[in-house]
ZABANU-539447 format. One record per residue (C-alpha): x, y, z; residue in one letter. Coordinates in steps of 0.1 Angstrom, whole numbers, plus 5000, padded with zeros to 4 digits. Each point is the difference from the previous one (the first is absolute). Layout:
# residues N
{X = X | Y = Y | Z = Z | resn = A}
...
//
This chain:
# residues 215
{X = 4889 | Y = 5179 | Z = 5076 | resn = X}
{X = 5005 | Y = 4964 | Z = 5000 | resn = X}
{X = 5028 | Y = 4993 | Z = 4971 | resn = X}
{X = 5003 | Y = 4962 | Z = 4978 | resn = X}
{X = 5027 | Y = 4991 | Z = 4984 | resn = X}
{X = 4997 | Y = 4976 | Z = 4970 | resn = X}
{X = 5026 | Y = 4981 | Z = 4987 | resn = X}
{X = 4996 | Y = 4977 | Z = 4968 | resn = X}
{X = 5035 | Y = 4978 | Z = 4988 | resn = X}
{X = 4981 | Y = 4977 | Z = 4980 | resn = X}
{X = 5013 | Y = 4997 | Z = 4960 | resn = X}
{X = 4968 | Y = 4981 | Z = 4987 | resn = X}
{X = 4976 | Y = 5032 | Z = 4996 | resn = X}
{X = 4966 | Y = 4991 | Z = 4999 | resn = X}
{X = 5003 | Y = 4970 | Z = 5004 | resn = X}
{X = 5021 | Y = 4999 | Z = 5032 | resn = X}
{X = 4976 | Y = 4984 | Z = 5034 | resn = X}
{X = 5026 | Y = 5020 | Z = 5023 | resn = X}
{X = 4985 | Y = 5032 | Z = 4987 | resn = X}
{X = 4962 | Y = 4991 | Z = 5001 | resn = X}
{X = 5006 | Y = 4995 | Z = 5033 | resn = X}
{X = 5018 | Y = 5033 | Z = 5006 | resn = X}
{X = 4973 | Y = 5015 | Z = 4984 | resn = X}
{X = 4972 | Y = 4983 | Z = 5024 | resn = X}
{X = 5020 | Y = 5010 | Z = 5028 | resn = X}
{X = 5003 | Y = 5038 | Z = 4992 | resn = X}
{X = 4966 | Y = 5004 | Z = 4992 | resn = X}
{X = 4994 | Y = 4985 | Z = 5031 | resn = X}
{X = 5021 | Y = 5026 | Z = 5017 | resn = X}
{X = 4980 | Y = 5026 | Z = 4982 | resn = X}
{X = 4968 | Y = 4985 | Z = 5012 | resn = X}
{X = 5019 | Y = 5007 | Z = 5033 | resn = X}
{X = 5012 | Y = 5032 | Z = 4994 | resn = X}
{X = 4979 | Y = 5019 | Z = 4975 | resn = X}
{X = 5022 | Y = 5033 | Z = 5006 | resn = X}
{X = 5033 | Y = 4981 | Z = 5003 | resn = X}
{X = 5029 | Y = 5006 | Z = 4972 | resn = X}
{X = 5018 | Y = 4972 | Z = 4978 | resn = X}
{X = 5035 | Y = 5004 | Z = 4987 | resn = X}
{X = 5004 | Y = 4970 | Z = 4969 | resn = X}
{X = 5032 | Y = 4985 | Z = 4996 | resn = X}
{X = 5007 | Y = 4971 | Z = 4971 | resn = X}
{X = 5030 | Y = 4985 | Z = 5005 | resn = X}
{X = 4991 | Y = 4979 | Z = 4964 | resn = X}
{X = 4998 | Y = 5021 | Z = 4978 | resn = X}
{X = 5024 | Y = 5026 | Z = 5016 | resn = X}
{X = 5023 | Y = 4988 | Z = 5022 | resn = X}
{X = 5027 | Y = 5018 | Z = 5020 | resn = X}
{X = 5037 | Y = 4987 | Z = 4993 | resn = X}
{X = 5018 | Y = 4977 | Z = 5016 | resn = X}
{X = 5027 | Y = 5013 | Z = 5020 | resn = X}
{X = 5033 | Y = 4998 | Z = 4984 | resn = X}
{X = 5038 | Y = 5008 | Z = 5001 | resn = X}
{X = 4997 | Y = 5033 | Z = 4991 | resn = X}
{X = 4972 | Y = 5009 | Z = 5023 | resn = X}
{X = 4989 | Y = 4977 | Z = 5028 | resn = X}
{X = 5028 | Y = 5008 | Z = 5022 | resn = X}
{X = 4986 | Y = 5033 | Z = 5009 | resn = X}
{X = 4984 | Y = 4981 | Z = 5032 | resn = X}
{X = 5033 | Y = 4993 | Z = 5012 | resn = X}
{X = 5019 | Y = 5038 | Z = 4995 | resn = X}
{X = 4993 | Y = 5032 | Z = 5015 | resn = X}
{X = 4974 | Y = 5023 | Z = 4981 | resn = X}
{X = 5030 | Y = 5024 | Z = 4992 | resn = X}
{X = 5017 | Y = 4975 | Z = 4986 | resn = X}
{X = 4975 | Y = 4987 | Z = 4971 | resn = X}
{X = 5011 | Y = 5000 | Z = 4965 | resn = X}
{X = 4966 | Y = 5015 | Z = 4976 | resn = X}
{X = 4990 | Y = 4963 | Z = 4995 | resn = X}
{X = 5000 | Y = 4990 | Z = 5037 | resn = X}
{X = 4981 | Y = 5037 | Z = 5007 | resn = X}
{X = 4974 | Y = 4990 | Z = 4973 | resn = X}
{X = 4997 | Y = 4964 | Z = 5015 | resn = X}
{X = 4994 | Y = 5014 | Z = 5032 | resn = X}
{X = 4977 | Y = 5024 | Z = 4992 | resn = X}
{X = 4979 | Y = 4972 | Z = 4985 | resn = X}
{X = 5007 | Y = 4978 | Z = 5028 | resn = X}
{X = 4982 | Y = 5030 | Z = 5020 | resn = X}
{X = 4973 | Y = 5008 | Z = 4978 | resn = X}
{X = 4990 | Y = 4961 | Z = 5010 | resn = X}
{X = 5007 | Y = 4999 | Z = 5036 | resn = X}
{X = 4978 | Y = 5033 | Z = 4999 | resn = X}
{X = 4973 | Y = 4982 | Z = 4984 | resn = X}
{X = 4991 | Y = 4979 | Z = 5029 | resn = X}
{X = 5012 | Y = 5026 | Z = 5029 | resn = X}
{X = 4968 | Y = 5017 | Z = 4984 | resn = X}
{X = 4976 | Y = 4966 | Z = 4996 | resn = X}
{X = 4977 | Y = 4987 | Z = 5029 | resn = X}
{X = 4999 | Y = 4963 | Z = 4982 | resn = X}
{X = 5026 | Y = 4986 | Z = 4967 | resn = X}
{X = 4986 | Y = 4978 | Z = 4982 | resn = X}
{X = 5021 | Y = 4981 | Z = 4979 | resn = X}
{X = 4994 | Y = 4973 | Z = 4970 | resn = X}
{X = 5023 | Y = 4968 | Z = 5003 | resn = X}
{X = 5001 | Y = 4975 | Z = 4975 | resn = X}
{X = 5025 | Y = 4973 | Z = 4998 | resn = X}
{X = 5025 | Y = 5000 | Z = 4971 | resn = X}
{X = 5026 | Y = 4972 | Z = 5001 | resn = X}
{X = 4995 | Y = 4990 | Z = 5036 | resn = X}
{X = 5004 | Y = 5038 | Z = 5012 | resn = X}
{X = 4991 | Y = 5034 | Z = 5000 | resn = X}
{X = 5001 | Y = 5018 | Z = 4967 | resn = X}
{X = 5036 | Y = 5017 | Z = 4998 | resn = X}
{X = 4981 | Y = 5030 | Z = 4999 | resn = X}
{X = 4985 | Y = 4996 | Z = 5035 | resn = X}
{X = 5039 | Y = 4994 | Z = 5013 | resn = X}
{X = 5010 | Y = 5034 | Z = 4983 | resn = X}
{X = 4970 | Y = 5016 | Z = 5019 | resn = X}
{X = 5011 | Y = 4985 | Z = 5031 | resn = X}
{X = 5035 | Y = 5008 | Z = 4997 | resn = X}
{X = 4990 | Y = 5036 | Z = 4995 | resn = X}
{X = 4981 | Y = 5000 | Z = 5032 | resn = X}
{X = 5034 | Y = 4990 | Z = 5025 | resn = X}
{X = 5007 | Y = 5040 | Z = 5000 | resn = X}
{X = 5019 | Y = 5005 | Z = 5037 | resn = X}
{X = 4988 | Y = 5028 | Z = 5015 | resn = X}
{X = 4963 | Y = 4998 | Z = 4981 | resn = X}
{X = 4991 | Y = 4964 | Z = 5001 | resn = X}
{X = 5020 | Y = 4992 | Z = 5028 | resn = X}
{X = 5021 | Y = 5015 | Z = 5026 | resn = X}
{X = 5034 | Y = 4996 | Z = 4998 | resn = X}
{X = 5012 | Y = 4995 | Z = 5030 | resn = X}
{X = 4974 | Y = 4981 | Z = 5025 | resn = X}
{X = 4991 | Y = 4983 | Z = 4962 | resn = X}
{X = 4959 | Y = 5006 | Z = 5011 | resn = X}
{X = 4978 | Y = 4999 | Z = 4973 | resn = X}
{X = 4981 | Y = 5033 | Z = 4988 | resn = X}
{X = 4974 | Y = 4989 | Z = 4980 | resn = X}
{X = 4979 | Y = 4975 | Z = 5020 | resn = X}
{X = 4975 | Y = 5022 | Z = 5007 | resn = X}
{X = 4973 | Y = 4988 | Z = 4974 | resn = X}
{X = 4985 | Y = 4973 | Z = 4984 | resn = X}
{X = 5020 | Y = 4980 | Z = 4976 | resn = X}
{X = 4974 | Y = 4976 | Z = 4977 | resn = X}
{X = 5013 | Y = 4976 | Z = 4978 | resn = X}
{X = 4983 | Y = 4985 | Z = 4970 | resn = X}
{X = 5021 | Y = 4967 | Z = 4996 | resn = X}
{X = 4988 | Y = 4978 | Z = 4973 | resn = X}
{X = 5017 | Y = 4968 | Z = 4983 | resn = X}
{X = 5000 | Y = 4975 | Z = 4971 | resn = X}
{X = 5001 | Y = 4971 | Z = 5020 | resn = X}
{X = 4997 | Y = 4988 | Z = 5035 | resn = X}
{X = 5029 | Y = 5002 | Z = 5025 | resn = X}
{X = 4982 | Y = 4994 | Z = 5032 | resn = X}
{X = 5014 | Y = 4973 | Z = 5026 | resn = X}
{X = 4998 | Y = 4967 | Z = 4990 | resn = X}
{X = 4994 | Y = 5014 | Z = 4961 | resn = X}
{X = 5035 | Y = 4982 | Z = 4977 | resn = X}
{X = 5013 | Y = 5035 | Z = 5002 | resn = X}
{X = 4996 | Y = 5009 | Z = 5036 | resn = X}
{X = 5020 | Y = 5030 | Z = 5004 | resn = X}
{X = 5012 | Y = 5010 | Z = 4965 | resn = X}
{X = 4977 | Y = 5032 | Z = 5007 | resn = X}
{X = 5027 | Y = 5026 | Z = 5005 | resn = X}
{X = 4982 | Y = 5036 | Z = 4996 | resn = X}
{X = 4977 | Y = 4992 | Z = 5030 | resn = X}
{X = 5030 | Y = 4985 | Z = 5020 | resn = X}
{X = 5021 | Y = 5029 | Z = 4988 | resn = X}
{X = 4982 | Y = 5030 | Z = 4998 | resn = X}
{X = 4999 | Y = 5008 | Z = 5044 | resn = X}
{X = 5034 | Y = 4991 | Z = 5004 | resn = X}
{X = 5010 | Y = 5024 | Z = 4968 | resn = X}
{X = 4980 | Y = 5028 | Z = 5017 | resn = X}
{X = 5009 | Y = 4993 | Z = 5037 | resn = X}
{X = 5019 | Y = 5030 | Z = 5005 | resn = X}
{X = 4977 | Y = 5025 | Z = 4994 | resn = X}
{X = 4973 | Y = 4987 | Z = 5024 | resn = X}
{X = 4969 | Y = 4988 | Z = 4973 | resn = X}
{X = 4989 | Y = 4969 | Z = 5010 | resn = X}
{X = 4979 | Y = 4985 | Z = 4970 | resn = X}
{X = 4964 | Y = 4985 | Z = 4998 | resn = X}
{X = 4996 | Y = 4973 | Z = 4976 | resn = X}
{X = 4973 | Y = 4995 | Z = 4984 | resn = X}
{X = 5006 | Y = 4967 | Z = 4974 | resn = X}
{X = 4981 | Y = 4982 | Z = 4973 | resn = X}
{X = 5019 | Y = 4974 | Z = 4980 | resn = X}
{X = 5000 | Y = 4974 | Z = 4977 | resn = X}
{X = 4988 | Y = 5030 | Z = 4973 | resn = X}
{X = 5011 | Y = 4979 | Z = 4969 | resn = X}
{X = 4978 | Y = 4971 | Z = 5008 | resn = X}
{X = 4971 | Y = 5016 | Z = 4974 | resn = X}
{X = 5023 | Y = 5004 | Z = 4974 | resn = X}
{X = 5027 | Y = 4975 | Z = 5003 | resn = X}
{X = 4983 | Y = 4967 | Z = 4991 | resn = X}
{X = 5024 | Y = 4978 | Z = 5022 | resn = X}
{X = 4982 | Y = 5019 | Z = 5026 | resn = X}
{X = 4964 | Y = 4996 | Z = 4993 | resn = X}
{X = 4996 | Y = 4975 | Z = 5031 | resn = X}
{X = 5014 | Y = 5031 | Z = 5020 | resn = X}
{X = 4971 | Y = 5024 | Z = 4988 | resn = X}
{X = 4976 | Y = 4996 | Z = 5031 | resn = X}
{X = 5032 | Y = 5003 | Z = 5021 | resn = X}
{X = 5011 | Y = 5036 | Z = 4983 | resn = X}
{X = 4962 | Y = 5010 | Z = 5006 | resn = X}
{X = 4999 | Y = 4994 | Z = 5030 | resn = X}
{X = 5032 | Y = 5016 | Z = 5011 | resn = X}
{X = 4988 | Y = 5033 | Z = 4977 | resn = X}
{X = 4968 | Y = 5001 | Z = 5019 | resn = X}
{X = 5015 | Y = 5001 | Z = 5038 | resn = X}
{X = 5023 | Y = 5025 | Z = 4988 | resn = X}
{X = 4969 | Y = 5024 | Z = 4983 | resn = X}
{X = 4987 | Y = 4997 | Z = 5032 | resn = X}
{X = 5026 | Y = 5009 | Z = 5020 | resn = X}
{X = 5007 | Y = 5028 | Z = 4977 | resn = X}
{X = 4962 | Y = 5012 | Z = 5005 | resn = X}
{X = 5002 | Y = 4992 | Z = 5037 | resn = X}
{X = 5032 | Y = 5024 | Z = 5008 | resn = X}
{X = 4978 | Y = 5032 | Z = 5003 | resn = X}
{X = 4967 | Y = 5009 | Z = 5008 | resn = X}
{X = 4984 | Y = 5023 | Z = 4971 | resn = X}
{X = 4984 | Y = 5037 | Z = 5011 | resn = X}
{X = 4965 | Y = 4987 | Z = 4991 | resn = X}
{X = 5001 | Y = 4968 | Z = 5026 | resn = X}
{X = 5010 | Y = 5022 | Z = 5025 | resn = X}
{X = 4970 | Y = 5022 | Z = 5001 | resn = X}
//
């Protein structure tokens, strides 16, 4: 049975474009793959904690050796890994806080370097590459080349190198400049932001063929 995971990390609710899109794209996926199963993550509303001193070296000692807080940080660290060993496609929501991923996104990731689960240790080959990986990126402003901040776009620049090791290779999928309606500095931007949201709707609709089309 085909398996989607869904990952949310936006912090603006309803109001949030990164997670209308998520939401196109797993329905989508369910147009796909009526008998497929979705495990839901939110990393807004619930995130998972950020590794620390007491717990985050439990990726660098020997299992025998963990203290309770490094076995509970690795036990959640595993519960995550698992999450996409069992998914055929992630999809993930990416919004851009600050010029980068949302913190919460980094904890996520750091959670997923597990040797031995996300990677192998010794030959360092990633063991998770084997699915999709669809990313919802979306953006204030516009950070394309040539754009006066060309480059200050550090989640999409980021996020493959942050997951390198454990073989996903992402697929964006980007609409930007999503202040322009509200942000009336912006308002000459609006046609811009629409037409960026539309080519990513369509890719979104484009990335599976539904059951009925296929009959």
């Amino acid at each position: 049975m085909a398996h989607l995971l869904h990952i949310d990390s936006s912090i603006q609710g309803d109001r949030s474009l990164s997670r209308r899109l998520t939401a196109r794209t797993a329905a989508a996926w369910r147009a796909a793959h009526p008998d497929g199963s979705v495990t839901y993550r939110d990393l807004g509303s619930e995130p998972v904690p950020h590794l620390d001193a007491a717990a985050g070296l439990a990726r660098m000692v020997p299992v025998e050796q963990h203290t309770p807080a490094q076995r509970e940080s690795w036990a959640l660290s595993e519960r995550l890994v698992n999450e996409i060993k069992q998914a055929d496609v992630v999809l993930l929501g990416l919004p851009l806080y600050n010029y980068g991923a949302p913190s919460s996104v980094k904890a996520w990731v750091d959670h997923l370097i597990l040797p031995g689960q996300a990677y192998h240790p010794e030959t360092m080959a990633g063991l998770l590459g084997d699915r999709e990986f669809i990313v919802l990126a979306t953006r204030g402003g516009g950070y394309g080349a040539g754009t006066p901040r060309d480059g200050w776009d550090h989640a999409e620049l980021w996020l493959p190198h942050g997951l390198s090791m454990t073989g996903l290779r992402p697929r964006f999928i980007t609409a930007e400049l999503t202040l322009a309606p509200v942000n009336p500095a912006m308002a000459e931007l609006v046609p811009l932001h629409e037409q960026s949201l539309a080519a990513a709707e369509k890719e979104i609709d484009n990335l599976w063929t539904p059951v009925d089309a296929r009959r």
